[in-house]
C-alpha positions as CSV (number, residue, x, y, z in Angstrom):
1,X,13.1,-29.8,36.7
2,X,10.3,-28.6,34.3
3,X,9.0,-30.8,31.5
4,X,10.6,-29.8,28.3
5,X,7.7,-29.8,26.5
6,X,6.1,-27.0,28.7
7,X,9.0,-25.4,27.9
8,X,8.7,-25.4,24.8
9,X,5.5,-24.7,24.5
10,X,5.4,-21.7,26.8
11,X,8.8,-20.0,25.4
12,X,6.7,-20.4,21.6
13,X,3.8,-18.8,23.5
14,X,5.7,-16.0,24.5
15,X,7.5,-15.4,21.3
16,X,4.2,-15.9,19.1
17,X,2.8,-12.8,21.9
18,X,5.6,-10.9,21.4
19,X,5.3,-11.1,17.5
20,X,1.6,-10.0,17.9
21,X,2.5,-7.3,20.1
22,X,4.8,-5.8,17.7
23,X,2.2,-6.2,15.1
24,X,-0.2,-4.5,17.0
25,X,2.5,-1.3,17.7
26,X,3.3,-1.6,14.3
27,X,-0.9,-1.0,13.1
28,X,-1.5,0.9,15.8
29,X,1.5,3.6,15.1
30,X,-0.3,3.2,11.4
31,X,-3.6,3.7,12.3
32,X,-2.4,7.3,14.3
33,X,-0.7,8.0,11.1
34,X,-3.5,7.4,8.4
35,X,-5.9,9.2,11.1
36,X,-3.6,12.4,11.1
37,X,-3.1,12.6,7.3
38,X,-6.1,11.6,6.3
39,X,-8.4,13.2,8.8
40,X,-7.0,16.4,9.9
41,X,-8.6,19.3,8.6
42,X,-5.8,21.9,8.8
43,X,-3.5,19.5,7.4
44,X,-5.9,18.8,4.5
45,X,-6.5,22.4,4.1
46,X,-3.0,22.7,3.9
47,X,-2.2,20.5,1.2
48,X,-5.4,22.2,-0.4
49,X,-3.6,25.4,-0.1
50,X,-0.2,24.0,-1.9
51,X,-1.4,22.2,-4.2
52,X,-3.7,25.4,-5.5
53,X,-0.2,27.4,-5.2
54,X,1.3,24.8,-7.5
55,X,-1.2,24.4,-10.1
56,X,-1.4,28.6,-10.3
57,X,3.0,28.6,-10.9
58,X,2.6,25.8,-13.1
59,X,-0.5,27.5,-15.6
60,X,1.9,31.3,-15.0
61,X,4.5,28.9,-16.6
62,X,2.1,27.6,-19.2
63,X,1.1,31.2,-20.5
């Protein structure tokens, strides 16, 4: 029979791993994100080109 401190301490190991590991997904899946909004250039152009379309309805509105 195992000690039941060893156990213990290697059952809070794995959960404290597993924790980190989801963290890690978790930034990782964010980093991807951030690095696809922020960095692509079509997609920037993109919201460029909408937000120029918006502004231009909005000032036909205005006159």
């Amino acid at each position: 029979m195992a000690d039941p401190f060893t156990l213990t301490a290697v059952t809070a190991t794995l959960a404290a791993a597993t924790i980190t590991g989801r963290i890690q997904v978790a930034d990782l899946g964010y980093q991807m994100w951030k690095d696809f909004v922020y960095n692509d250039t079509k997609l920037q152009k993109l919201i460029a080109l909408a937000t120029d379309m918006n502004q231009t309805l909005v000032a036909g509105k205005a006159d």
